[in-house]
N, C-alpha and C positions, 0 to 999 in steps of 0.2 A: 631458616627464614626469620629476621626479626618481626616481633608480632608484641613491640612493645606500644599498646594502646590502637585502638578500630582504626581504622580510617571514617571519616566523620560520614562520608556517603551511607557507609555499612551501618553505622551505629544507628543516622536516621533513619534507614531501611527498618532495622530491628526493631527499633523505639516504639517506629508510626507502623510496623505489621504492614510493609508495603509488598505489591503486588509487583512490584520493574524498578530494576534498578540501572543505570548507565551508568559506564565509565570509561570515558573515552579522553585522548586527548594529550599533549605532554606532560602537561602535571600529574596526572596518573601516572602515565608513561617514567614520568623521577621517580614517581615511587617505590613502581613496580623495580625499577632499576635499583633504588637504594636497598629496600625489604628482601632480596632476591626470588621476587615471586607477589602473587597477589597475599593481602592481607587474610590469612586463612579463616579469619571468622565470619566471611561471608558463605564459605560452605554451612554455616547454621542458621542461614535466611531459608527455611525452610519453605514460607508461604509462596517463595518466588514465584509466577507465573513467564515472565518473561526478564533476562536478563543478557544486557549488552557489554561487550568488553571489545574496546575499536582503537584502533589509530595508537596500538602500544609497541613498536619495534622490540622493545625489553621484554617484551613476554614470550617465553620459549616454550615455556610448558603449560600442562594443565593439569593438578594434582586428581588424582583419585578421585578425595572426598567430592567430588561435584557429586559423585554420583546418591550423595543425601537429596539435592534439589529434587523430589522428586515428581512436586508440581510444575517442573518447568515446562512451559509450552512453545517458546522462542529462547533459541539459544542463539547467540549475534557473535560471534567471536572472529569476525572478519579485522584485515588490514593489520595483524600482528605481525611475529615473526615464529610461527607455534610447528615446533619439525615432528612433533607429535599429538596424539589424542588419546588419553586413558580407553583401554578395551569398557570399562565397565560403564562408561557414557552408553551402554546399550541397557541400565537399569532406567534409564529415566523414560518411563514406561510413556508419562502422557505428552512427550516430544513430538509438535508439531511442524516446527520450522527449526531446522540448522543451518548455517549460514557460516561456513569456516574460509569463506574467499578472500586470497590474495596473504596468506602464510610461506613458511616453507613446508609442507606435509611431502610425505615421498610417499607414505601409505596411509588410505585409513585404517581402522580398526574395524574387524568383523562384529564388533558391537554394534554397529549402527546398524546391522541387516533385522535386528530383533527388536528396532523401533517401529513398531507397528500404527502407532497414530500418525509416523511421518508424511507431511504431504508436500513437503520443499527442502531440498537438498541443494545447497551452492559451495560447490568446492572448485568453484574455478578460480583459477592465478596460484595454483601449487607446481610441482612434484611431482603429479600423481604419473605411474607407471601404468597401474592395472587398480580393478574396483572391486573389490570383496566379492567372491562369489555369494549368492543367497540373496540378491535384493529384491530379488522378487517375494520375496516373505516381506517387505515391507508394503501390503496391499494397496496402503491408502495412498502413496506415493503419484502425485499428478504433474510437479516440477523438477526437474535434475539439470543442473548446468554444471560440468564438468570441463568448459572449456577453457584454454591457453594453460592445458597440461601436456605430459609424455606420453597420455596412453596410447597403446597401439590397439585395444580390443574391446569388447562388452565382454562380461561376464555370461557366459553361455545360458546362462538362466534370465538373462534382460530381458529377450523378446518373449514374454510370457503371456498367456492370458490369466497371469495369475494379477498382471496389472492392470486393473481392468478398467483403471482411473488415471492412469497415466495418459498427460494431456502434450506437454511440453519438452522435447530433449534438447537441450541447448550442448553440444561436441565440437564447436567448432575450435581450431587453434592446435589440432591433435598431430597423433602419427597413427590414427587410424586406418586402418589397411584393408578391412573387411565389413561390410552389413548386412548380415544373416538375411535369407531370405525369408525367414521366421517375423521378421519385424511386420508382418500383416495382423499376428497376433495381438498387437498393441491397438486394440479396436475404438478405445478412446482418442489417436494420438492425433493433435491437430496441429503440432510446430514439430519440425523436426530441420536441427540446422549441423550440419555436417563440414562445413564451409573449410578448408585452409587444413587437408588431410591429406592420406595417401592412398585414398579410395584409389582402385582402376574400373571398377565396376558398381553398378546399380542395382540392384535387384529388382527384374519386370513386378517379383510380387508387392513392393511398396504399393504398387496404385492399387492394389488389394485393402489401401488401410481406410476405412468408407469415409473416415472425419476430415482427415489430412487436407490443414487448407493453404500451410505455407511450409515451403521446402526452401535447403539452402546448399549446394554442392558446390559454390563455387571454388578456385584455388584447386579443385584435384584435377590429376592428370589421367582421366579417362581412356579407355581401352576406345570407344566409339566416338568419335571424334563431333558427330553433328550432335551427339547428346551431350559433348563438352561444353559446343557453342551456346544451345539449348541452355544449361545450366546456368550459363553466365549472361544468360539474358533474358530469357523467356520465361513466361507466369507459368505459376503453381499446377495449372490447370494443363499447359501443354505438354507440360513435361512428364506430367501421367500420364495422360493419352498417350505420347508415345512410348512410355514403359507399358502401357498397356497393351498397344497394338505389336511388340515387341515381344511381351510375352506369349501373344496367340500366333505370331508365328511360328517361332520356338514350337509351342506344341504341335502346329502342323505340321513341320521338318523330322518332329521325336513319330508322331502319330500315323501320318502316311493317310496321304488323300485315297487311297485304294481304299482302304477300310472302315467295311460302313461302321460296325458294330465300334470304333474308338470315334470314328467322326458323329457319332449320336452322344459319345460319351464327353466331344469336346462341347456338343450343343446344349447338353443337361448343365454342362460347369457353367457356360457362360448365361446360360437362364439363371442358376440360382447366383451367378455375380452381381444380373442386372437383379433382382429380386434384392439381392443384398444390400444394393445401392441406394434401390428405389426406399427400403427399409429406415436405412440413415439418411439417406435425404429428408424423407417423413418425417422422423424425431430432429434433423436439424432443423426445419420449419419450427416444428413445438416449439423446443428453445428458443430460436429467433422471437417469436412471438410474445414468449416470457422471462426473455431475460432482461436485465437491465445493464444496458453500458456505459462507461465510464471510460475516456478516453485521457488522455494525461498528455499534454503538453511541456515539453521538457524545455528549460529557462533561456538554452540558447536558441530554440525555433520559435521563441516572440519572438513578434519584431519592437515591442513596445515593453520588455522585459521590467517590472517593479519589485524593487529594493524595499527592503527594511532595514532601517540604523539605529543599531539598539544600545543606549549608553551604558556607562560601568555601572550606576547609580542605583538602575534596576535590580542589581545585585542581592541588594539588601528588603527588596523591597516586594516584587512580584518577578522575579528574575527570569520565568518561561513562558516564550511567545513562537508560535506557529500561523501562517500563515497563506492563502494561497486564494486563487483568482477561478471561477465556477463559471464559463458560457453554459447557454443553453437549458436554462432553469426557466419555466414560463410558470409566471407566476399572475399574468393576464385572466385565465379563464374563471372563472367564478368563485370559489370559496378556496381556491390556489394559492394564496398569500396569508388567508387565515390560517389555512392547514398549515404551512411552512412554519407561520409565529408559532403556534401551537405547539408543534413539533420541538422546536428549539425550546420552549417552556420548560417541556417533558424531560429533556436532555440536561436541561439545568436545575429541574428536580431531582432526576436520579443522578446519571452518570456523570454530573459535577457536584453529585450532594448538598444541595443547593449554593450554587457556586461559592462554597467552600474549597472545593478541591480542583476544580476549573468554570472558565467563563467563556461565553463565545458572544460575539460581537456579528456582525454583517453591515454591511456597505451598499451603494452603488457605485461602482466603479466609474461613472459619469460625472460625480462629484465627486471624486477627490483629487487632490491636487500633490502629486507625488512629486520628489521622495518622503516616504513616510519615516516619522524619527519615535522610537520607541524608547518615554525618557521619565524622569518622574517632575513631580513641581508643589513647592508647598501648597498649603489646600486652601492658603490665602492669594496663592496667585492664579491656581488653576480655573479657567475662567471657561465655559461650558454652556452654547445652548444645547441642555438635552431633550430629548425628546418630549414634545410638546411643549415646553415651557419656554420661556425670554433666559438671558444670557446672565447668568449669575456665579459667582463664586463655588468651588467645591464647600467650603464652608455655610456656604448661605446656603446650597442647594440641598446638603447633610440638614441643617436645623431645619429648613421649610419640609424635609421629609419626614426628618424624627415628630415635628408638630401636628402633621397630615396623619402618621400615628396614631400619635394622643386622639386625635380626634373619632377618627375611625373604631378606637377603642371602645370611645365612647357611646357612638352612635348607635354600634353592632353590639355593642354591653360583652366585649369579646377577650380574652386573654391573649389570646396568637393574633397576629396582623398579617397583610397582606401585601402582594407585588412587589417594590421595589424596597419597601422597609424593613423587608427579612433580612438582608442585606446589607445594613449599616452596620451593625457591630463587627462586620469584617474586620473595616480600617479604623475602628476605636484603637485610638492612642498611636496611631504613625502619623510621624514627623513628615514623611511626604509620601505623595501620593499618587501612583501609576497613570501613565496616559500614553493614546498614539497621536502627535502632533501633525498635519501636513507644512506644505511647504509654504504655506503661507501664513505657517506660528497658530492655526486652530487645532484647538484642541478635538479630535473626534470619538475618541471612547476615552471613557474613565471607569476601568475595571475594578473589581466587579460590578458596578454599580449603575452604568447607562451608556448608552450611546449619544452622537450630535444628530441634530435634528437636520443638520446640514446634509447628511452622508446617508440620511432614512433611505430605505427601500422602499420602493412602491408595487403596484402592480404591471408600472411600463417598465420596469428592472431591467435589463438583460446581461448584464455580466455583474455578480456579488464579487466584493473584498470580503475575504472570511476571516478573521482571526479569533486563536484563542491563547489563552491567559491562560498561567497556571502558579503558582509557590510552593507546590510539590513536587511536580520534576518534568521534563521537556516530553519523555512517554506518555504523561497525563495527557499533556496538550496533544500530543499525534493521536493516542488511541481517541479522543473527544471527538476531533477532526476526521478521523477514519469516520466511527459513529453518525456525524453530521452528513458525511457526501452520503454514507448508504441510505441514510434517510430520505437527502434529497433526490436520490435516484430514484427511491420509493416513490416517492412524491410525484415524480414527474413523470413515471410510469402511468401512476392513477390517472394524474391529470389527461397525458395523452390518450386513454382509452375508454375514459368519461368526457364525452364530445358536450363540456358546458361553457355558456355563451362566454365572451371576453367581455369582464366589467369595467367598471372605470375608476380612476383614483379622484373623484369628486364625490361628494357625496349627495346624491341626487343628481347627478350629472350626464342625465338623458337616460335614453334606451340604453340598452350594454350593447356590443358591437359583435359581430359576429367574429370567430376565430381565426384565425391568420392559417390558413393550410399550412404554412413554411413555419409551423408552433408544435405539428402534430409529434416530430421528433422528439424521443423523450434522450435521446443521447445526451449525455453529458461532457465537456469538454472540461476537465479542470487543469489550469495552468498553474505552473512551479512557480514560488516565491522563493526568495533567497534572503533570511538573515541575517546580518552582516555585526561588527562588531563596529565604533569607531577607526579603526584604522584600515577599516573595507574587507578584514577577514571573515571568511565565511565562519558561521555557526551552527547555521542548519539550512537546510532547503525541501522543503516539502511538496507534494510528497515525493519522497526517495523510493527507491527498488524496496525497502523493505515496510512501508506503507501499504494499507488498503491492502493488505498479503491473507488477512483471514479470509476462510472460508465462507462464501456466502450464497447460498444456494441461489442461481439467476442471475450474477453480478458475474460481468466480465469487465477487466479490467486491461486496457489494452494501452500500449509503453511504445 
């Protein structure tokens, strides 16, 4: 492999001690093709926590050495051409999410069964024949999508209650031919999709699994023909029932109605069934009550879908922007909008280091006027009313803040300043300077540094534009943006179940109003943004399937 000088991503990885590094894309893709393999001094990014390698047909392998990363917690290595996976990818002890979908794999490696933190596995769009025996040692395991492979079986150790978090099995696209009637042991599982296999049979015990709220058999050719029909039509819910009333006849044809002492014995099962039932019903109440959700709208189910057009310019300049559209955020009831500014404060205290390393902006979606063009403009033309103030210059607006400074200095007899003037020496000394324009040439953020007063949110809000900014790298912006919706989920949670009055966006402007009943949902609806390049290529869309992926105790996120 020639390995004459880094590749520049790697190098800034190493320089700046980063936490995620991407690389995705053709130009990688020459590379890897020229070098014959990835640049191997990114095996010495030790600190990685997560690391993306996407959209590279030239990549076939994966050397050993990964197995140094051993911070890694996401590994992304989808959309290659990789016919293999080093065995010793089972040392990367605190591996949380794998993601090897859409390769050529014909096997994995029994390394992965000894990744104990795993809780997301996507090996679908391979090769795969058959799945490593032992995955049930991978405890923490709650996602598996293994679909549009060869396999014909589960590894006889699947249906375990060693998995006792296992939530989701995504099989479909298979040649699967058999499902244990063991799979009741999966006590957690609440998706299970089997869809386009060679099932002939059902197992009565699935309606044995207490969570189980969505099932998916369609495409197999069923031995019982009305539970065919059934499959390919009928809710989650009927289709138990009659695997359930299927399985008690069964026992009564095995048991024989003559006999008291088994007919007592069929009445103890089905008491502690309902008992069982009644049990997980209970605890799925709790969770209902305390989880929070987050629903995702994907770009083609708008009907009023928004673009972003990002110029080359940006390049140089503030180059990473994420994007995406929040219904269902009520920011109406009492100290609900203060709490959210707050919040977003906090966030660009820490987790943007004060927006040093990201920015986050917000909208009202009622005020803007799309498409929106993500471009830069000298700081003599950038023309901005920001928040609170009249319409002035990025330069006029930079001097009236560094003077507000001095003054503040003075007043407070203070060294450190405050608000928006921690924040100037960002763009000291660039020739130009970052902005989201709409469609009718207004400027409405100028990152990091304000927003337009045009596009303010208030407390009648009801669907946010969210963007964030980054010159670190495009994972900044997504993890920030993860961070911000669990917030708002947060938020909205509280809101919902602190019943306080609806205020108003005046100041003194009457009584406060009482609450909207149609407010009390705290569901969240967040819809897909699509980044585009000037010549309408896509560059990112958020959030994608591997978004809003961590672990978050009460946060469902549903696709």
């Amino acid at each position: 492999m020639d390995d004459i000088g880094k590749w520049p991503e790697i190098e800034k990885a190493a320089k700046e001690k980063r936490r995620e590094l991407v690389l995705q894309g053709s130009a990688v893709d020459q590379r890897i093709s020229s070098n014959g393999g990835i640049d191997s001094s990114i095996y010495s990014l030790t600190l990685l926590n997560y690391l993306e390698v996407s959209q590279c047909p030239s990549l076939t392998e994966i050397h050993e050495d990964i197995q140094h990363l051993t911070n890694l917690q996401s590994l992304i290595l989808c959309r290659n051409k990789l016919a293999s996976i080093p065995n010793v990818i089972g040392n990367l002890k605190s591996l949380k999410v794998l993601d090897l979908s859409v390769n050529n794999l014909k096997v994995l490696p029994e390394g992965v069964t000894q990744l104990k933190e795993l809780n997301t596995l996507n090996v679908s769009c391979n090769s795969l024949e058959v799945l490593p025996e032992g995955l049930s040692q991978c405890a923490k395991l709650s996602s598996i999508n293994i679909s549009r492979n060869r396999i014909t079986g589960f590894p006889a150790d699947f249906c375990s209650e060693k998995l006792e978090l296992l939530s989701t099995v995504v099989a479909s696209d298979n040649l699967i031919e058999e499902l244990s009637g063991e799979i009741h042991k999966l006590g957690a599982l609440k998706v299970l999709d089997l869809s386009n296999n060679k099932l002939n049979e059902i197992p009565s015990d699935l309606s044995d699994c207490p969570k189980l709220k969505e099932i998916s058999f369609k495409g197999n050719k069923l031995n019982d023909k009305r539970l065919e029909k059934m499959v390919n039509g009928c809710q989650t819910k009927s289709i138990l029932d009659y695997l359930r009333g299927k399985g008690r006849s069964r026992q009564g044809e095995d048991r024989g109605d003559t006999e008291g002492g088994r007919s007592t014995d069929k009445k103890k099962k089905q008491q502690q069934r309902k008992k069982k039932e009644k049990v997980a019903d209970e605890q799925d109440e709790v969770e209902e009550l305390s989880k929070m959700v987050v629903r995702v709208l994907h770009v083609s189910d708008a009907p009023t879908a928004l673009t972003v057009k990002v110029s080359a310019e940006v390049k140089d300049v503030r180059p990473y922007l994420v994007c995406c559209i929040v219904r269902g955020m009520n920011l109406n009831p009492g100290n609900a909008l203060k709490r959210f500014l707050m919040a977003q404060t906090k966030l660009h205290d820490d987790l943007c280091g004060k927006r040093t390393i990201a920015t986050i902006a917000t909208h009202d979606v009622q005020q803007l006027k799309s498409p929106l063009m993500y471009d830069v403009k000298p700081p003599t033309q950038l023309k901005i009313v920001s928040l609170g103030r009249k319409e002035m210059t990025a330069v006029e607006l930079i001097r009236q803040l560094h003077l507000e400074a001095e003054e503040l200095r003075k007043q407070k007899k203070r060294q450190n300043v405050t608000g928006l003037h921690k924040y100037l020496q960002i763009l000291q000394g660039k020739p130009l300077y970052p902005c989201l324009v709409d469609a009718e040439g207004h400027v409405i953020s100028f990152p990091p540094i304000t927003n337009s007063e045009k596009t303010k949110i208030k407390k009648t809000t009801r669907e946010l534009f969210l963007e964030v900014t980054s010159a670190t790298s495009l994972q900044t912006c997504k993890d920030v943006m993860d961070a911000l919706i669990v917030k708002m989920a947060e938020l909205n949670k509280f809101t919902a179940e602190h019943q306080e009055e609806a205020g108003s966006d005046e100041e003194g402007g009457g009584p406060p109003e009482p609450a909207d009943s149609s407010e009390t949902s705290s569901q969240l609806i967040v819809q897909q943004v699509r980044t585009v390049d000037q010549d309408g290529n896509l560059k990112v869309v958020y959030p994608s399937k591997t978004d809003l992926s961590k672990d978050i105790n009460n946060l469902t996120i549903i696709w």
